[in-house]
VMD Tcl script that builds the backbone (N, CA, C; Angstrom):
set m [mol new atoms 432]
animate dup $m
set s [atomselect $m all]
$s set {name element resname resid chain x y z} {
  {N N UNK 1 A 94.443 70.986 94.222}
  {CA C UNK 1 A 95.810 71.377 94.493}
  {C C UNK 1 A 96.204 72.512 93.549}
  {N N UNK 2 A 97.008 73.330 94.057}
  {CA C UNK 2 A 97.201 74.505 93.178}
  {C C UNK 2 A 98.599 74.547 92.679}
  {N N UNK 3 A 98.602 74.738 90.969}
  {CA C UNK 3 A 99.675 74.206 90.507}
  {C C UNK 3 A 100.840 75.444 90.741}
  {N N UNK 4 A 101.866 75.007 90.552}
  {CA C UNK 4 A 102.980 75.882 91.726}
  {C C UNK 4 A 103.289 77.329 90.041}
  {N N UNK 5 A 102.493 77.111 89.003}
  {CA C UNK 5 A 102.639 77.887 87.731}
  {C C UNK 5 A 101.885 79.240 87.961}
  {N N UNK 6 A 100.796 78.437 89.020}
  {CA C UNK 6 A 99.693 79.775 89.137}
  {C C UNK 6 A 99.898 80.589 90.585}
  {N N UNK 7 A 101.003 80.509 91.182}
  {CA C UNK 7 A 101.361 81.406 92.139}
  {C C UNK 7 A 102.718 81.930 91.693}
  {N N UNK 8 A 103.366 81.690 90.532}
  {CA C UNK 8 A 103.986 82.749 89.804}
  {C C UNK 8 A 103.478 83.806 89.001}
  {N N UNK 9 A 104.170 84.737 88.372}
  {CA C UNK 9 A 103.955 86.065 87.799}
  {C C UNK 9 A 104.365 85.486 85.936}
  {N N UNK 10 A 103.473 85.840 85.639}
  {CA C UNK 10 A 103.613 85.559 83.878}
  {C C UNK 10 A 105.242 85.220 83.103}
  {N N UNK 11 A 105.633 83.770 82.474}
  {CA C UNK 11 A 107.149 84.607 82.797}
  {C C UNK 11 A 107.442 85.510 81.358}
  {N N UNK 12 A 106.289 85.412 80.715}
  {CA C UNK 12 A 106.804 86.577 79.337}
  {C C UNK 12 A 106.528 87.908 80.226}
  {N N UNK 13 A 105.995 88.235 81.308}
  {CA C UNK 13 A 105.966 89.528 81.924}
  {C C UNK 13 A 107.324 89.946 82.308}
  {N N UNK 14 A 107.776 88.995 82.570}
  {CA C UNK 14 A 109.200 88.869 83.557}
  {C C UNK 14 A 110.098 89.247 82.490}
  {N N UNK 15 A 110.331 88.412 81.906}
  {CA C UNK 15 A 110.716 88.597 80.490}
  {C C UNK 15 A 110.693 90.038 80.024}
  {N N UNK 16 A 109.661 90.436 79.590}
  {CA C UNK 16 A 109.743 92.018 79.282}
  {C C UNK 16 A 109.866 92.823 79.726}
  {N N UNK 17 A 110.417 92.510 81.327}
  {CA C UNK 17 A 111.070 93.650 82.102}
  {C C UNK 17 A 112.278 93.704 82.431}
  {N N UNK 18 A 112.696 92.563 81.809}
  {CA C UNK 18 A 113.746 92.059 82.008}
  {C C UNK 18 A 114.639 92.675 81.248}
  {N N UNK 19 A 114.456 92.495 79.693}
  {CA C UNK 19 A 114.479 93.013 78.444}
  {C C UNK 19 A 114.624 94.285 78.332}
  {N N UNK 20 A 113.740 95.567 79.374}
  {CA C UNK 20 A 113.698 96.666 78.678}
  {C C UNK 20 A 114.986 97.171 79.813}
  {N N UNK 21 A 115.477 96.724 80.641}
  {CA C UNK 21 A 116.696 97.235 81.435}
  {C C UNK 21 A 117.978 96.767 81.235}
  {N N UNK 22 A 117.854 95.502 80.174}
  {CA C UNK 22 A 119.345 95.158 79.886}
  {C C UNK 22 A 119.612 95.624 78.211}
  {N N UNK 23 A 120.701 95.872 77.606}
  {CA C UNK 23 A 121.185 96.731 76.263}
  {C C UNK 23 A 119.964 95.887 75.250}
  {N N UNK 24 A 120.078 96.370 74.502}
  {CA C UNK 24 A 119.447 95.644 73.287}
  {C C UNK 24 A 119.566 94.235 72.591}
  {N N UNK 25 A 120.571 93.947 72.704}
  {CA C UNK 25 A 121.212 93.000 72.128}
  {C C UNK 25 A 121.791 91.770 72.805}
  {N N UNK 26 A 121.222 91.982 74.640}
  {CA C UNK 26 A 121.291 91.031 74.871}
  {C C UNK 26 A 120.185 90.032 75.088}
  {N N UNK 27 A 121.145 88.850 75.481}
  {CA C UNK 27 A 120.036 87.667 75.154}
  {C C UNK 27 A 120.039 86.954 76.540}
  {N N UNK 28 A 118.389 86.589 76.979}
  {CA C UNK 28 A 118.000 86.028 78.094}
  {C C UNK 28 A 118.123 84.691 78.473}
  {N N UNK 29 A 118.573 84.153 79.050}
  {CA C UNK 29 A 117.890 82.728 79.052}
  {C C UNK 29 A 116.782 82.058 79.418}
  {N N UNK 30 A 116.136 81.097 79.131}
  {CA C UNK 30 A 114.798 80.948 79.889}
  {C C UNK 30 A 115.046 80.042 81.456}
  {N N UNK 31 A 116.828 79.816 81.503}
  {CA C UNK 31 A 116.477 79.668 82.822}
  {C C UNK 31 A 116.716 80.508 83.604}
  {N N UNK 32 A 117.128 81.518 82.761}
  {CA C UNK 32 A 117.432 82.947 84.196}
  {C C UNK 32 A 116.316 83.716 83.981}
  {N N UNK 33 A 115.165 83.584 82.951}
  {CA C UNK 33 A 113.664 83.870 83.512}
  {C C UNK 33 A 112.621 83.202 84.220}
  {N N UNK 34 A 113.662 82.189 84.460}
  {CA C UNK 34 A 112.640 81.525 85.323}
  {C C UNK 34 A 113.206 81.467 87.170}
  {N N UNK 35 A 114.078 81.722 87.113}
  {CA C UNK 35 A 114.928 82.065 88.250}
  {C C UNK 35 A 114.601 83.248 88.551}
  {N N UNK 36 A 114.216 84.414 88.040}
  {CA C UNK 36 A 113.573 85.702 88.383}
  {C C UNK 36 A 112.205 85.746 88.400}
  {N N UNK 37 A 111.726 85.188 87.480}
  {CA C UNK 37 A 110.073 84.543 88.305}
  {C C UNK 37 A 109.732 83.804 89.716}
  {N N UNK 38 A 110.843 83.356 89.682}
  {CA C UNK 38 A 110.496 82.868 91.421}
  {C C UNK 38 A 110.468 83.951 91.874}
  {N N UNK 39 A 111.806 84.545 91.689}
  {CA C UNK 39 A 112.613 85.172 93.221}
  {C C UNK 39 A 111.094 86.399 93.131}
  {N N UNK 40 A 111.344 87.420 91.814}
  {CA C UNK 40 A 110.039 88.071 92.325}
  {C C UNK 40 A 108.780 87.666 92.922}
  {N N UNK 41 A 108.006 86.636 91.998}
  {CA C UNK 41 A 107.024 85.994 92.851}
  {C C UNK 41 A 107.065 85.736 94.708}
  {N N UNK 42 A 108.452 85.162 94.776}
  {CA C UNK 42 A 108.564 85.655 96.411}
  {C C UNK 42 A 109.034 86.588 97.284}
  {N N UNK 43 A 109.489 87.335 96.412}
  {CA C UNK 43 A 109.477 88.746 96.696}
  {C C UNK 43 A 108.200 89.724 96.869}
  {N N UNK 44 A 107.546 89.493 96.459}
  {CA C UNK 44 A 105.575 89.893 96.168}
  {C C UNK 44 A 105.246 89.245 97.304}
  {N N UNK 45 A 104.931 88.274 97.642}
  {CA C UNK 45 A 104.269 87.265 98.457}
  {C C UNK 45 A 105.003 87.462 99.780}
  {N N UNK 46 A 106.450 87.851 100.250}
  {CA C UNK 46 A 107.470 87.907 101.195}
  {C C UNK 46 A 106.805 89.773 101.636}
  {N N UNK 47 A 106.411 90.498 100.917}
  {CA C UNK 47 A 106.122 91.990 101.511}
  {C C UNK 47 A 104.475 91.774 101.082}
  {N N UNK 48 A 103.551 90.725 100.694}
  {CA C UNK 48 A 102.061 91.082 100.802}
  {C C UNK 48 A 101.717 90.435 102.306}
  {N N UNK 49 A 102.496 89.767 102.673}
  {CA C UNK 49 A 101.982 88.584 103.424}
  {C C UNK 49 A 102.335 89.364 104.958}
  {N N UNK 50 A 103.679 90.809 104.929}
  {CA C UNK 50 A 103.654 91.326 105.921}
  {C C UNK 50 A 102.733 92.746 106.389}
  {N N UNK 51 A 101.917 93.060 104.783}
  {CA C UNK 51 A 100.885 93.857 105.074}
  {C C UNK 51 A 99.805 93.312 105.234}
  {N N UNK 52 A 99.219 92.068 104.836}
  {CA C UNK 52 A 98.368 91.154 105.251}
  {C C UNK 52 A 98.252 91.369 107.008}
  {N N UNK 53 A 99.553 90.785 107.042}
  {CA C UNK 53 A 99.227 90.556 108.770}
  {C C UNK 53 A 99.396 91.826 109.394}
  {N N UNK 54 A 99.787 92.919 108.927}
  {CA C UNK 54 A 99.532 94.333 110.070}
  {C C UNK 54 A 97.616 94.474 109.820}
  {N N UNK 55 A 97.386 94.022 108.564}
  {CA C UNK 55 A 95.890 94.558 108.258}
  {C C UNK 55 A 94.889 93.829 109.265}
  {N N UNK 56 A 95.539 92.305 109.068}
  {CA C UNK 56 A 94.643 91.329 110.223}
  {C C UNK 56 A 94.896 91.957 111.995}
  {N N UNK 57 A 95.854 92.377 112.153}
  {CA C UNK 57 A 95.939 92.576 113.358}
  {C C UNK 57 A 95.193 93.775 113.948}
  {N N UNK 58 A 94.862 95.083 112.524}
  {CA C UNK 58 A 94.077 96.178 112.649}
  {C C UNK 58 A 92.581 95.963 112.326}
  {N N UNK 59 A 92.125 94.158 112.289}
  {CA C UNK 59 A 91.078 94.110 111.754}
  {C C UNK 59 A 90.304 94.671 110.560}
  {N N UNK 60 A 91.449 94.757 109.667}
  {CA C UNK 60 A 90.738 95.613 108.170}
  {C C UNK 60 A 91.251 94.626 107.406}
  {N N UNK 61 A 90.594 94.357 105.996}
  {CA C UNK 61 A 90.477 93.023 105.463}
  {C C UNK 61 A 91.241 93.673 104.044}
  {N N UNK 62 A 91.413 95.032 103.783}
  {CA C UNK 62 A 91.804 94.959 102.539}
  {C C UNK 62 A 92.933 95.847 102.612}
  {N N UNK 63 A 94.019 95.212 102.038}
  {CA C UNK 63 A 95.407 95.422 101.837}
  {C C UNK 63 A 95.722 96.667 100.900}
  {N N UNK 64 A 96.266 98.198 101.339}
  {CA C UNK 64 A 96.578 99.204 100.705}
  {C C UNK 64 A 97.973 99.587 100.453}
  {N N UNK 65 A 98.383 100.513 99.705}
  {CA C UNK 65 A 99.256 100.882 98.894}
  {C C UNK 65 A 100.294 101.484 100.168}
  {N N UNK 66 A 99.838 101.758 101.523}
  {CA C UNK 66 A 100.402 102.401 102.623}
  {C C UNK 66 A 100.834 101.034 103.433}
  {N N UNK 67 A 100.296 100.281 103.167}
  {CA C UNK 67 A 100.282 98.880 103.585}
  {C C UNK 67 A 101.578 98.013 103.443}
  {N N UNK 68 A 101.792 98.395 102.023}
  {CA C UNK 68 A 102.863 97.778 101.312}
  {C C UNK 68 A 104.290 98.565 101.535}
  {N N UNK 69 A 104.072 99.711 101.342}
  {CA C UNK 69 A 105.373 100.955 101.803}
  {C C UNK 69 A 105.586 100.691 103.193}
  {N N UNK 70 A 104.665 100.542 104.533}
  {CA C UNK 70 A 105.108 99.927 105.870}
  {C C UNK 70 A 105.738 98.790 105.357}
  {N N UNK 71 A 105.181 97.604 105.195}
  {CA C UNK 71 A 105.792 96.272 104.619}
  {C C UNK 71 A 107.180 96.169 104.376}
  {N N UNK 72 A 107.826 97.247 103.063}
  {CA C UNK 72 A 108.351 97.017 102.238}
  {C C UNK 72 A 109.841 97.985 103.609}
  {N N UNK 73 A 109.238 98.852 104.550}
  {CA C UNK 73 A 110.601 99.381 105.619}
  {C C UNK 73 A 110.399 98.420 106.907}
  {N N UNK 74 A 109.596 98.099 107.439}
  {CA C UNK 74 A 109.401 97.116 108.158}
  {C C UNK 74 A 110.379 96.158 107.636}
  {N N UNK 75 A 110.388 94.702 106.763}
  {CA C UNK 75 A 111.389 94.138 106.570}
  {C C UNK 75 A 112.648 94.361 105.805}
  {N N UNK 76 A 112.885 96.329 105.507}
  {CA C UNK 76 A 114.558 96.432 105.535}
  {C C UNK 76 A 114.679 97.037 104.179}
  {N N UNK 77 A 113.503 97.113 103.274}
  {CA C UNK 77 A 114.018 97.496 102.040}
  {C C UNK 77 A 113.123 99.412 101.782}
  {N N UNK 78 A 114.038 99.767 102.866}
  {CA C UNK 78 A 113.769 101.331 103.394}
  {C C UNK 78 A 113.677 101.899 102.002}
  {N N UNK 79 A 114.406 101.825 100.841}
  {CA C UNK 79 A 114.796 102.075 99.717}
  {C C UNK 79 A 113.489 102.115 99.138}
  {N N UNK 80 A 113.255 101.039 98.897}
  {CA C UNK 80 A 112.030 100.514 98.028}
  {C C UNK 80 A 110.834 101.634 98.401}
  {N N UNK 81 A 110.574 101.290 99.999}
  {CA C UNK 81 A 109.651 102.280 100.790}
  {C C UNK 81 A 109.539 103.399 100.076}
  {N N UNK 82 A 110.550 103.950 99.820}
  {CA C UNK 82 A 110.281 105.973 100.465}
  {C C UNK 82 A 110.131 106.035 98.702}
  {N N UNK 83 A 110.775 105.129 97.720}
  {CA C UNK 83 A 110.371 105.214 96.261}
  {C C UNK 83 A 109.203 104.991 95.866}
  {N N UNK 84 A 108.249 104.299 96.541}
  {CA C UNK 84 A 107.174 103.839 96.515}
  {C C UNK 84 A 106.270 104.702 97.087}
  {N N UNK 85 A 106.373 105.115 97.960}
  {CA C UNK 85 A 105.733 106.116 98.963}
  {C C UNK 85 A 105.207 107.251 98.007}
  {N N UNK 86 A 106.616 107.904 97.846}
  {CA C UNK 86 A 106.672 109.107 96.627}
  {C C UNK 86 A 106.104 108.536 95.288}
  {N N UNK 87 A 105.664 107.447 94.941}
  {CA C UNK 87 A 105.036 107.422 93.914}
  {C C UNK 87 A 103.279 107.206 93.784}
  {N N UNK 88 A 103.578 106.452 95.315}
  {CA C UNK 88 A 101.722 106.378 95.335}
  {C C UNK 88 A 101.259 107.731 95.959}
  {N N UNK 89 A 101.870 108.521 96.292}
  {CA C UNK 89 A 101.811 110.157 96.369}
  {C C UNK 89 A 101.056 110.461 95.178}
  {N N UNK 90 A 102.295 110.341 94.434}
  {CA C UNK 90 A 101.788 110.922 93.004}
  {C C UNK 90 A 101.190 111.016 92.104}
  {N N UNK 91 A 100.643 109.270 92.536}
  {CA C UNK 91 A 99.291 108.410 91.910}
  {C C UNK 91 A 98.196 108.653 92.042}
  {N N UNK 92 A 98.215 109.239 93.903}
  {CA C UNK 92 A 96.751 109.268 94.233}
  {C C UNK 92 A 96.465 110.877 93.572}
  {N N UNK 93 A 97.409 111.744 93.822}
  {CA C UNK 93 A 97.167 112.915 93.353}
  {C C UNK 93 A 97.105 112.973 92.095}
  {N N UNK 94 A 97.478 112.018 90.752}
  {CA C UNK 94 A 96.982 112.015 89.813}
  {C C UNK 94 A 95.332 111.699 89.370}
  {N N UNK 95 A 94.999 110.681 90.362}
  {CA C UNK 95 A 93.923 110.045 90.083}
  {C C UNK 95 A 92.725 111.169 91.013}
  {N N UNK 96 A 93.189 111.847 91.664}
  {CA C UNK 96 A 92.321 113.169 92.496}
  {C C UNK 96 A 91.935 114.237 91.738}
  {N N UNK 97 A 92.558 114.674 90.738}
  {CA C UNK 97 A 93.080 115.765 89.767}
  {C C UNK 97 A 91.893 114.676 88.503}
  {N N UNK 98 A 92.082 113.776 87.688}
  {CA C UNK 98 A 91.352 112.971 87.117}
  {C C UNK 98 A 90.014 113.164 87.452}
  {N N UNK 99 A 89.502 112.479 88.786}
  {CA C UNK 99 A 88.416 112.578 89.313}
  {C C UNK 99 A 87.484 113.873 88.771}
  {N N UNK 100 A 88.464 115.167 89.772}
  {CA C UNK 100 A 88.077 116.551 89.506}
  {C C UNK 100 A 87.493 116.902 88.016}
  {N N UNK 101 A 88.316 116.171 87.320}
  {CA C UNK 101 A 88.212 116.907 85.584}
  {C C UNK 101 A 86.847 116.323 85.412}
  {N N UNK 102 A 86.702 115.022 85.582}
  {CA C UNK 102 A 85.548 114.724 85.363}
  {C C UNK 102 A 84.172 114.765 85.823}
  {N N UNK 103 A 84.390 114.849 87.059}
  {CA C UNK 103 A 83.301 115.870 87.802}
  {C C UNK 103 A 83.327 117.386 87.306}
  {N N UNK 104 A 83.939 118.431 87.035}
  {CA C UNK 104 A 83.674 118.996 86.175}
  {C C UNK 104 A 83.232 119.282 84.693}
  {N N UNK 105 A 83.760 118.706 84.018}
  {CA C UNK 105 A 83.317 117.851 82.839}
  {C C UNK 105 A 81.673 117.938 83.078}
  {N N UNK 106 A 81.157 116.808 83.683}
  {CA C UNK 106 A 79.528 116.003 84.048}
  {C C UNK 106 A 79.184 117.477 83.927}
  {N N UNK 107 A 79.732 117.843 85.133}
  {CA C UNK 107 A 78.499 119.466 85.623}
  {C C UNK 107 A 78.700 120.231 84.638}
  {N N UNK 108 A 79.774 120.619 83.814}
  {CA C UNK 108 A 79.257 121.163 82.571}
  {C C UNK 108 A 77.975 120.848 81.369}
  {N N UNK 109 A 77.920 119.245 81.291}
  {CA C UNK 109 A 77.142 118.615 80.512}
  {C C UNK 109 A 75.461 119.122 80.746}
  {N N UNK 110 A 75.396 118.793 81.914}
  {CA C UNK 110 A 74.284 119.082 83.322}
  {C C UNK 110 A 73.696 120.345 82.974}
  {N N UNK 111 A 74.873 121.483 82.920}
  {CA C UNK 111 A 74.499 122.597 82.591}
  {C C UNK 111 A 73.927 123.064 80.829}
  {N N UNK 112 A 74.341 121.835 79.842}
  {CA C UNK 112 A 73.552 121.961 78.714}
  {C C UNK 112 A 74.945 122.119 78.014}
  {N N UNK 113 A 76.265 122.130 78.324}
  {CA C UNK 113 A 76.984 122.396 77.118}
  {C C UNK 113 A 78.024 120.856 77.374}
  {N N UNK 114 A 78.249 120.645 75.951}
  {CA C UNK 114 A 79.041 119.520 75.968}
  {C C UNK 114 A 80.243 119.459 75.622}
  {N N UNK 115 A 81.148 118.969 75.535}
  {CA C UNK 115 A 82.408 118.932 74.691}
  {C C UNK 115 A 82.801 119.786 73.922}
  {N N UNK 116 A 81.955 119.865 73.124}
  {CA C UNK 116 A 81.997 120.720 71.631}
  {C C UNK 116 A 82.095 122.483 72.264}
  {N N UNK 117 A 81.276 122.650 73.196}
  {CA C UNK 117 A 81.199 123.844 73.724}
  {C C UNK 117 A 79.195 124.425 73.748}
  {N N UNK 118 A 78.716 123.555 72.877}
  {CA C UNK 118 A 77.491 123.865 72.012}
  {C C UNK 118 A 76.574 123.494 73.445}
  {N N UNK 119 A 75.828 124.410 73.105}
  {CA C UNK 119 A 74.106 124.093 74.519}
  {C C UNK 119 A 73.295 123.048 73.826}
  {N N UNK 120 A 73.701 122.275 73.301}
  {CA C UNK 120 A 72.734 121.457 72.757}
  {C C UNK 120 A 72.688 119.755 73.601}
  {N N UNK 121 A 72.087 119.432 74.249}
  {CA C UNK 121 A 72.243 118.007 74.515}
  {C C UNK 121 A 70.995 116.946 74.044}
  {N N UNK 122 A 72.352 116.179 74.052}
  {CA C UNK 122 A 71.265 114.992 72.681}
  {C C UNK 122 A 70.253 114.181 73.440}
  {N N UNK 123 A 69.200 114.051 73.050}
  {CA C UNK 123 A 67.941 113.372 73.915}
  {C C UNK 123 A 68.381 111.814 73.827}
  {N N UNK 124 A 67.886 111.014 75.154}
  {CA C UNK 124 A 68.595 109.508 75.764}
  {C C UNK 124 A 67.959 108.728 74.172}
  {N N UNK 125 A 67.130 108.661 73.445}
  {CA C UNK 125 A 66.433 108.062 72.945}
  {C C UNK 125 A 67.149 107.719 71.632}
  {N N UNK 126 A 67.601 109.480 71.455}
  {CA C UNK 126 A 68.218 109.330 70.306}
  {C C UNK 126 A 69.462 108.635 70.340}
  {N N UNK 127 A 70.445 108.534 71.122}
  {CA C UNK 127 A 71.357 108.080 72.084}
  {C C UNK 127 A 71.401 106.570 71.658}
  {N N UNK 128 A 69.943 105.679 71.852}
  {CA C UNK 128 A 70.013 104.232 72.193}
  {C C UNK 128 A 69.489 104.118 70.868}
  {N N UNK 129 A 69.554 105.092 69.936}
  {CA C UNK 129 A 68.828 104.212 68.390}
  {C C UNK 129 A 70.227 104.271 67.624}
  {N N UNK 130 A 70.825 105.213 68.000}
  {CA C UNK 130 A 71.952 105.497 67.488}
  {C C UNK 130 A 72.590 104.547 67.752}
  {N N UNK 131 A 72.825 103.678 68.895}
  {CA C UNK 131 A 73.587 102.358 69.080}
  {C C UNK 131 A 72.915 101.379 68.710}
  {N N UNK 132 A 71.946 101.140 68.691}
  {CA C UNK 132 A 70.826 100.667 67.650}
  {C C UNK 132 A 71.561 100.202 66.545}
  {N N UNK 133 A 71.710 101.080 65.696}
  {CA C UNK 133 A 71.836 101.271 64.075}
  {C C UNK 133 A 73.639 100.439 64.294}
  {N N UNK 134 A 74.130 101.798 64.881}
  {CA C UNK 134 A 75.539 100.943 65.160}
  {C C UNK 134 A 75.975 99.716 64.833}
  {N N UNK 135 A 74.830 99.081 65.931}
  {CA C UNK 135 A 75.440 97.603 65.711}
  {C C UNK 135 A 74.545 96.910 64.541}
  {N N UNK 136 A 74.103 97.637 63.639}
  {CA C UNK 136 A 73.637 96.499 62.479}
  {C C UNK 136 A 72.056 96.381 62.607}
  {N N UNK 137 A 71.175 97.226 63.576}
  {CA C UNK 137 A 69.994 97.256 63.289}
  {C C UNK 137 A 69.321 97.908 62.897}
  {N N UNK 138 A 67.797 97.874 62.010}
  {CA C UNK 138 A 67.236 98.793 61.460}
  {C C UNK 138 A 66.985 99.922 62.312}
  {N N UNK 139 A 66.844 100.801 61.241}
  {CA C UNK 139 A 65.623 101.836 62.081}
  {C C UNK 139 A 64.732 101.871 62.782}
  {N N UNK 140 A 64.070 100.555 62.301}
  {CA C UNK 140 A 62.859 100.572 63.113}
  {C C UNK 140 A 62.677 99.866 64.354}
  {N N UNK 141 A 64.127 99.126 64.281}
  {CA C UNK 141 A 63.974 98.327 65.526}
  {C C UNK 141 A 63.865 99.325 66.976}
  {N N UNK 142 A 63.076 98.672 67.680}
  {CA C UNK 142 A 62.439 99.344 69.395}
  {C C UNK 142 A 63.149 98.631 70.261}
  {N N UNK 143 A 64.099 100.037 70.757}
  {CA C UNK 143 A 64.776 99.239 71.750}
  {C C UNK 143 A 63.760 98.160 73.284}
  {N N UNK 144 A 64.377 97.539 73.885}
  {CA C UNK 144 A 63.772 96.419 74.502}
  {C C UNK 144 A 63.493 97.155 76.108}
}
mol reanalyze $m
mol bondsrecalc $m
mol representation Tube
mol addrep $m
């Protein structure tokens, strides 16, 4: 049986979000964090459960970020949507831009220069003695 603690959301999470939108100085109660642990918890579960079922009905098994923005105007909270929308916009294009750097990055390496700027790249060997030593072993130990 699944205890009804582990289909809520942490309530010190709750708590600290709670915290960073009301003044400083005020004070929470733990039963009005626990009254906002529900309601979010079914608030989560009330918009996963309606991208769930557009996903089952499209036969795709895993629930996306476009998923949730339908979800979230589908049952009325248009608001939420188009804030959300515009942010996983901004996410994915952060994490595209990320990608890029680091695929550039590699192919620089590839090409012999590293970080530093220097053509020098360090041989794998030296690499694994160096972590070797790191953690507390001799010199002479051979890696395995």
């Amino acid at each position: 049986m699944v205890d009804k603690q582990d289909k809520l959301l942490p309530i010190a999470n709750v708590g600290r979000i709670m915290k960073r939108i009301l003044p400083q100085n005020a004070k929470i109660s733990k039963e009005a964090k626990e009254t906002m642990q529900e309601c979010v918890s079914e608030f989560i579960s009330f918009v996963s459960s309606e991208a769930s079922d557009k996903c089952n009905k499209e036969n795709r098994k895993t629930v996306n970020g476009d998923d949730i923005c339908w979800a979230l105007s589908t049952l009325g909270f248009d608001n939420f949507s188009e804030v959300m929308s515009r942010y996983l916009h901004k996410f994915r294009e952060f994490e595209r831009q990320k990608a890029e750097q680091k695929k550039a990055s590699s192919s620089e390496e590839k090409d012999g220069v590293n970080s530093n700027g220097f053509g020098l790249k360090p041989k794998s060997s030296a690499l694994l003695e160096l972590g070797i030593l790191e953690k507390g072993g001799s010199s002479s130990a051979k890696p395995k």
